[in-house]
C-alpha positions in Angstrom: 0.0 0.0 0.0 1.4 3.2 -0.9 1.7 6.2 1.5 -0.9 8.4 0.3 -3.1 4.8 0.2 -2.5 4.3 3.7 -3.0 7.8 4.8 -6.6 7.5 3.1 -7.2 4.3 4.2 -10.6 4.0 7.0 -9.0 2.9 10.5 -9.8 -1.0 10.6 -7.7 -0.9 7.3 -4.8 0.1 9.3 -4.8 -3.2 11.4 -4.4 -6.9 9.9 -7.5 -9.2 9.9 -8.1 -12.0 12.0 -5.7 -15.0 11.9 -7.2 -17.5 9.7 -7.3 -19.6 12.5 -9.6 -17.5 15.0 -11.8 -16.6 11.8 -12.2 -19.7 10.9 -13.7 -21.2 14.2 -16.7 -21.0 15.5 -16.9 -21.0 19.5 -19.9 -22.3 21.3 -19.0 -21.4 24.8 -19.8 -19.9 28.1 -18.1 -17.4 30.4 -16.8 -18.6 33.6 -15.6 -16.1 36.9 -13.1 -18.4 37.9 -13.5 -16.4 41.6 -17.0 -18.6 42.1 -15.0 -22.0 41.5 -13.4 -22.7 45.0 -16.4 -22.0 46.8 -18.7 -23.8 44.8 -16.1 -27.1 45.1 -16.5 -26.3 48.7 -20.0 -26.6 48.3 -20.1 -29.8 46.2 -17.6 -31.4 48.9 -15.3 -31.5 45.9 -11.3 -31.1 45.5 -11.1 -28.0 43.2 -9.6 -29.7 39.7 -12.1 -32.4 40.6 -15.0 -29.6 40.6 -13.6 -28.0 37.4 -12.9 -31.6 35.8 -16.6 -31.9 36.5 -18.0 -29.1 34.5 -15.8 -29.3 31.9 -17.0 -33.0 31.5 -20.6 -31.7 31.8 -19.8 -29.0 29.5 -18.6 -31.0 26.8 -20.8 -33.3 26.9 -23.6 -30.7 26.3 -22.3 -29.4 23.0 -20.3 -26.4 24.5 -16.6 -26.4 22.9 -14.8 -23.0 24.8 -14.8 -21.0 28.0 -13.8 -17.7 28.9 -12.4 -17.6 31.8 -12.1 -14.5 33.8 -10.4 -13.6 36.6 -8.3 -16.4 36.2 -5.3 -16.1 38.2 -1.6 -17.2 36.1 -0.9 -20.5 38.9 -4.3 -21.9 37.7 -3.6 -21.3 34.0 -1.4 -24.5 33.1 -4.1 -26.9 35.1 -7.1 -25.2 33.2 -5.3 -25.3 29.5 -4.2 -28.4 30.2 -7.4 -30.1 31.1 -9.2 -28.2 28.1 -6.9 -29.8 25.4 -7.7 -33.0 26.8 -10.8 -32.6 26.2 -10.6 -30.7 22.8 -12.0 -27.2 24.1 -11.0 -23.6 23.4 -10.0 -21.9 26.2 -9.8 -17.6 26.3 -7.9 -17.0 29.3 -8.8 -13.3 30.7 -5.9 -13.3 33.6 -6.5 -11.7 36.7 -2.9 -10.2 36.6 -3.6 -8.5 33.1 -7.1 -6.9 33.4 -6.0 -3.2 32.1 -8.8 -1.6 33.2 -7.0 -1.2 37.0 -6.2 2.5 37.0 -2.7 1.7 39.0 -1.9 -0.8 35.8 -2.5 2.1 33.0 0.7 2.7 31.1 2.3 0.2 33.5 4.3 -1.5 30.6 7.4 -2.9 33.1 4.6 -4.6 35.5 2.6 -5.9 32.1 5.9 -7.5 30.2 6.2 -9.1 33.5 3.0 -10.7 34.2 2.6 -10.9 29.9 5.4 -13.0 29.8 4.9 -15.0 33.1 1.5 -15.7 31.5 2.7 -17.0 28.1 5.5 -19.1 29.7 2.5 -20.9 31.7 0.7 -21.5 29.0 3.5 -23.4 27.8 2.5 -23.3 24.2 -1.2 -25.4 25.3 -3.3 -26.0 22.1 -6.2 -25.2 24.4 -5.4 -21.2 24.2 -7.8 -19.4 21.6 -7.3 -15.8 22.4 -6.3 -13.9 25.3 -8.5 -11.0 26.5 -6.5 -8.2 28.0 -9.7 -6.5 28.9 -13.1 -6.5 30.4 -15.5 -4.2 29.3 -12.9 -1.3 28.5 -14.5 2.1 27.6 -13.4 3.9 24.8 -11.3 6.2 26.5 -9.0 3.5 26.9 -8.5 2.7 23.3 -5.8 4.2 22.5 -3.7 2.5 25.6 -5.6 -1.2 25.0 -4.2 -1.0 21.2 -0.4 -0.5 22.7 -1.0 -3.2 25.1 -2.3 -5.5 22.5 0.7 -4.5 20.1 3.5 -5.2 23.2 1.1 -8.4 23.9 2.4 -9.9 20.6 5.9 -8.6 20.7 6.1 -10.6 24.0 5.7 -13.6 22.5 1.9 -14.5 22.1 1.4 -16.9 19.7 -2.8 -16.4 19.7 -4.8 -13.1 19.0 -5.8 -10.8 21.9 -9.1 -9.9 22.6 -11.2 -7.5 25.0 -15.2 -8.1 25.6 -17.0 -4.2 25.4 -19.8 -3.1 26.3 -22.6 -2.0 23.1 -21.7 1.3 22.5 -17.7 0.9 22.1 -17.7 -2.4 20.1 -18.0 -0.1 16.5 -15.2 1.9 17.9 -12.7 -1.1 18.9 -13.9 -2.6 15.5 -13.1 0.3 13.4 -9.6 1.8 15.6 -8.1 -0.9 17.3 -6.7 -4.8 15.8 -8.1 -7.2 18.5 -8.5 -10.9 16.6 -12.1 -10.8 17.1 -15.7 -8.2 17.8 -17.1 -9.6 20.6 -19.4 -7.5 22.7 -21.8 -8.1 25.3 -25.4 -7.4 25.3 -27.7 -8.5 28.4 -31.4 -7.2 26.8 -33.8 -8.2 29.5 -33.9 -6.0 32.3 -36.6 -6.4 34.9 -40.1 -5.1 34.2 -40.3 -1.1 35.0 -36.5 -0.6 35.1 -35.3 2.5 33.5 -31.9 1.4 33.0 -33.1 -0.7 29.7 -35.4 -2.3 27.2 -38.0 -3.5 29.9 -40.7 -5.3 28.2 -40.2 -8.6 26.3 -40.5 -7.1 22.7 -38.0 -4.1 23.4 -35.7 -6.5 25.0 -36.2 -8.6 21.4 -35.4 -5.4 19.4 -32.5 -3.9 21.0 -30.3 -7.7 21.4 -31.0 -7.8 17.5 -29.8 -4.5 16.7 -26.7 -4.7 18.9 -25.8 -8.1 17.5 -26.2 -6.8 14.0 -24.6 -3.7 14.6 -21.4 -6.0 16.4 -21.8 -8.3 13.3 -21.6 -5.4 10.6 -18.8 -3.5 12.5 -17.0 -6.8 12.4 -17.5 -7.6 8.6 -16.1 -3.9 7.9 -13.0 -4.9 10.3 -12.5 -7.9 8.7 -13.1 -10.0 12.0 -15.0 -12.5 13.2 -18.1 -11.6 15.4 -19.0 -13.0 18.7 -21.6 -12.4 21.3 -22.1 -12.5 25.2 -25.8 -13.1 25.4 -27.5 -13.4 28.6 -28.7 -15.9 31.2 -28.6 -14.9 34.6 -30.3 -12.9 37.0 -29.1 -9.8 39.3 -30.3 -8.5 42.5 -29.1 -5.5 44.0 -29.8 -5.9 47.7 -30.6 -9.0 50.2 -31.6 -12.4 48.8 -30.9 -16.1 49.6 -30.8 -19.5 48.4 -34.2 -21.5 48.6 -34.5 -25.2 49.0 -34.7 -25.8 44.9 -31.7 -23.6 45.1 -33.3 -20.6 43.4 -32.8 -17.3 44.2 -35.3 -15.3 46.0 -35.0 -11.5 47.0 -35.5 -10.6 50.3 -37.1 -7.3 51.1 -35.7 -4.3 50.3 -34.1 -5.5 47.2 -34.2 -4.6 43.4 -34.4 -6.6 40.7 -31.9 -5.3 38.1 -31.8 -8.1 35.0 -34.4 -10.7 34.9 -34.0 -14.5 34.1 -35.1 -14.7 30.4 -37.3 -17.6 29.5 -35.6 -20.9 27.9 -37.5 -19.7 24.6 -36.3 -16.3 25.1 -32.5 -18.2 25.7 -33.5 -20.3 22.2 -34.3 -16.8 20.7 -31.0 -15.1 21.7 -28.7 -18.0 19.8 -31.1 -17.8 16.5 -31.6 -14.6 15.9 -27.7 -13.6 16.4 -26.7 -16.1 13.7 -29.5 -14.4 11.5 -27.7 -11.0 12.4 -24.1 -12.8 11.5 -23.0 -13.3 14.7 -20.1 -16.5 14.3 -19.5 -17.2 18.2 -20.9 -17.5 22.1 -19.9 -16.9 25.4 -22.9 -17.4 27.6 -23.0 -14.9 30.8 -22.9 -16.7 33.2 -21.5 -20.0 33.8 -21.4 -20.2 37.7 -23.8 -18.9 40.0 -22.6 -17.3 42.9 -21.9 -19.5 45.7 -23.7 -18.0 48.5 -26.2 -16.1 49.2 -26.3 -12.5 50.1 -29.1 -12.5 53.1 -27.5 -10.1 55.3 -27.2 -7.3 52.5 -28.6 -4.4 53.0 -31.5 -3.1 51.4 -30.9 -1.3 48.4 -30.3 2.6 49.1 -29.9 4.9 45.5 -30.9 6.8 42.5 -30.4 4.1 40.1 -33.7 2.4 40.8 -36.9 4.2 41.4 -38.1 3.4 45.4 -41.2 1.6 44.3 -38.5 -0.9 42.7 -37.3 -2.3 46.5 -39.5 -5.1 47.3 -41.8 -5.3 50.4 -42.0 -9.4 51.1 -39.8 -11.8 49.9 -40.0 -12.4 45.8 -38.5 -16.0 44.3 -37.2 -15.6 41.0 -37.1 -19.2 40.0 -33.2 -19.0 38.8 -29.9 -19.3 41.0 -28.4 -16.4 38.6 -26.4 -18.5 36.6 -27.0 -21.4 34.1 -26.2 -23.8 36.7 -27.5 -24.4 40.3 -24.9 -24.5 42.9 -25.1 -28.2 43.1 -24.2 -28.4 39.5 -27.4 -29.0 38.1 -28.7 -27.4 35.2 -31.4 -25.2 34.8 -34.0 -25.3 32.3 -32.3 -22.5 30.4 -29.0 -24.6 30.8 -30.6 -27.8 28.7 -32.7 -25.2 26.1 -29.1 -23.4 25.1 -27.2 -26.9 24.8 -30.7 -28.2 22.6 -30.0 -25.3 20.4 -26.4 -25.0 20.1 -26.4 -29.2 19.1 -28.9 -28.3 16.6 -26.7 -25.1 15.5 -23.5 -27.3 15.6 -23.6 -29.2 12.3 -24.4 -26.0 11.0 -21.0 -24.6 11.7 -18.9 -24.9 8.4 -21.6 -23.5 6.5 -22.0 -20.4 9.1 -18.2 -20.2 9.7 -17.6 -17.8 6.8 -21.1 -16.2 6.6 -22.0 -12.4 6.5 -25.0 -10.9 6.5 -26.2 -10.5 3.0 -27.6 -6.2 1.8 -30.1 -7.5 -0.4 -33.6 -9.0 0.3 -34.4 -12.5 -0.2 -37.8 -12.6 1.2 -40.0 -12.1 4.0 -42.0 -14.2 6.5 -45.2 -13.9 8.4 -45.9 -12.3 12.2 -44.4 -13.0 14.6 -41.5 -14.5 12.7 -37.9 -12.5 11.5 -36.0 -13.4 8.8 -32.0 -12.8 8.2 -30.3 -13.2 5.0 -26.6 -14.8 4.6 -24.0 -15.0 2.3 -21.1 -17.5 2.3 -18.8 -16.3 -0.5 -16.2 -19.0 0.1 -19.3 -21.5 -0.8 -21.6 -19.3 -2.8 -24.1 -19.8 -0.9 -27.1 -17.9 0.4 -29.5 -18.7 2.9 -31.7 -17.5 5.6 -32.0 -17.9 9.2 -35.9 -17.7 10.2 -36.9 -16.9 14.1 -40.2 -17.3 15.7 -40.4 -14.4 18.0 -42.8 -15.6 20.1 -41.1 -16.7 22.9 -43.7 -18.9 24.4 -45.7 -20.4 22.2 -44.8 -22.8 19.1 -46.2 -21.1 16.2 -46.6 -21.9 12.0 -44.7 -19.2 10.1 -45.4 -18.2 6.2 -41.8 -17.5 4.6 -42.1 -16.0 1.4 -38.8 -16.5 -0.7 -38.7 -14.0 -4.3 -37.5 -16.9 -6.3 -40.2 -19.3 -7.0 -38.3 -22.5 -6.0 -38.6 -25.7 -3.2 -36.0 -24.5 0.0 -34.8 -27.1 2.0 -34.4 -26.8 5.8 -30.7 -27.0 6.6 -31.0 -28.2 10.2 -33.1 -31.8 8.9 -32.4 -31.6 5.1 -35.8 -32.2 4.3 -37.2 -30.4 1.3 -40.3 -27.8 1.6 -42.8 -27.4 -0.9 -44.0 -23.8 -2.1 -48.0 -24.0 -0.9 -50.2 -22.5 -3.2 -50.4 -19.2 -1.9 -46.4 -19.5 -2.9 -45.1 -19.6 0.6 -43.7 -22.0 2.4 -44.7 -23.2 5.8 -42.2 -23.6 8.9 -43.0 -24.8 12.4 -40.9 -23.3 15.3 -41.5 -23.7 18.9 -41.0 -21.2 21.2 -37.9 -18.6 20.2 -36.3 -21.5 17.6 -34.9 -21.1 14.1 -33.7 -22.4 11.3 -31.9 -22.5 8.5 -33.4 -22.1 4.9 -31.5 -22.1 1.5 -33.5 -22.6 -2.0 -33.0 -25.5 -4.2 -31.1 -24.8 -7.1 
């Protein structure tokens, strides 16, 4: 590229793409705090390794391939990798030691080469290691400093891309100004019912986790990155609440419910309609609930919640606020995100290199949503259709502009146009699919 080339060229342009390798996979994972896994083993009477052999066991067997894994401190590192690439899963290691978002670590380069290069040696070159995130959440004023740490990051020796997870207003601007290996943003849509913080009511929740996951999957397409997503399934109280016998939460009065538990078909909803946006990878928030209770809290005291938001008796939620119970068990949620992401799996190599396609293919009946994708690699073009009700199967009409027979990717089985030239689909509650026309 000549000078005057690269002085005209847009920001992204100014960074190299995604590895082949990172853009070429297609994670399926959760997040994990790593600070809620000793006291959980406690809990479960388990040695710690045997606790996290545990999950990981449970984990792969339910269809999930990667974790990120926060808060993870560098001595824990080689166990974790190690037990991951045993059992063929991605790890993202976001190290305790390197969060940059510590105002005493800013510009700290001698402390970060340090702990960077501890980290690395660790590792030990474990085929586990995916990315590392350098970052959680970091704001935009922080750009500038997170794109010299994750230029040093390489120069000390990592081998895999860095990453950051940020928040849904700074994802574009990371996208378009900084070279992490991947756009992966997080985007928690359903806040509890009256809360002015966010979208509040099921269908505003719907629209703004589908623009943000469009919006992350076209600021990545312009970056030349791979998109991923931190949807949500969890539940957070600000204020008292305990553990009931089902190991549930339940909020204790004076407390505020800040994020509600969305629905399994609302958890169904969040993994199909971000593949129709383009979206090529998942880290669930949250893995692990919290392992105790907070009953002796105080009741919440503020301005970020109205008064009338505090409860007066005690409220069960019917979720421990993670997609696991503290005994390990998963919740309903838990088993309707691994029954969609087997269902999404075989899926993978076609959606690996797919971006979301400009022009219109069709359209499809109330209360359904259609996205259109384009695999260049394959030539191929498809649609992902959603049923956006949420609790109730319903019968879509999808109306395609060329007049031909599609056949459902996720069965193979071959739909007939009807005579109204439509073609009818039956999706439970918040499922998709995957249509593509018969050529």
């Amino acid at each position: 590229m000549s000078i005057v080339a690269l002085l005209l060229a847009p920001p992204a342009l100014l960074y190299a793409a995604a590895p082949p390798g990172l853009a070429a996979t297609f994670p399926l994972g959760v997040y994990w705090p790593w600070e809620r896994t000793e006291g959980l083993a406690r809990r479960n009477g388990l040695e710690k390794w045997a606790f996290v052999e545990r999950c990981l066991d449970n984990l792969k067997a339910d269809g999930f391939d990667a974790v990120w894994a926060v808060n993870l401190g560098i001595t824990d590192l080689p166990g974790l990798a190690e037990r991951m690439a045993a059992r063929g899963m991605m790890l993202v290691p976001a190290l305790g030691e390197l969060h940059y978002n510590v105002d005493w670590r800013r510009n700290h380069w001698a402390y970060l080469e340090k702990e960077s290069k501890r980290a690395l040696k660790a590792a030990g070159g474990s085929s586990a290691i995916l990315a590392w995130a350098l970052c959680d959440e970091p704001r935009r004023d922080l750009l500038g400093e997170m794109e010299t740490f994750r230029r040093k990051f390489m120069e000390w020796g990592a081998k895999q891309p860095a990453v950051v997870v940020t928040m849904w207003p700074d994802s574009p601007t990371y996208a378009e100004q900084a070279g992490f290996g991947a756009v992966c943003t997080d985007v928690y849509p359903f806040f509890s019912t009256g809360n002015p913080n966010g979208p509040n009511t099921p269908a505003a929740s719907r629209s703004w986790y589908r623009r943000h996951a469009g919006i992350t999957a076209e600021s990545a397409r312009k970056a030349g990155r791979p998109p991923w997503i931190m949807p949500q399934c969890f539940v957070d109280v600000w204020g008292p609440w305990k553990y009931d016998d089902q190991l549930n939460a339940v909020m204790l009065p004076g407390a505020v419910l800040h994020w509600r538990q969305p629905t399994a078909g609302e958890c169904r909803w969040q993994v199909w309609s971000a593949v129709g946006a383009g979206v090529r990878g998942f880290f669930w928030y949250v893995y692990l609930p919290p392992p105790a209770d907070q009953s002796e809290a105080k009741p919440y005291q503020g301005t970020t919640f109205p008064p009338a938001m505090a409860v007066k008796q005690a409220m069960p939620l019917y979720a421990p606020g993670g997609m696991i119970r503290p005994d390990g068990k998963p919740t309903p949620e838990y088993l309707a995100i691994a029954e969609t992401l087997a269902a999404l799996k075989p899926l993978v190599p076609l959606l690996s290199g797919a971006l979301p396609a400009e022009r219109p293919i069709g359209g499809v009946s109330s209360p359904g949503w259609i996205g259109v994708l384009d695999n260049p690699a394959l030539n191929r073009t498809f649609v992902a259709v959603v049923n956006d009700d949420t609790d109730h199967e319903q019968t879509l009409k999808v109306r395609l502009l060329s007049p031909r027979d599609v056949r459902d990717l996720r069965s193979g089985q071959v739909l007939r146009r009807e005579a109204d030239d439509t073609v009818a689909v039956r999706l439970g509650p918040g499922d998709g699919m995957l249509l593509e026309e018969i050529r």
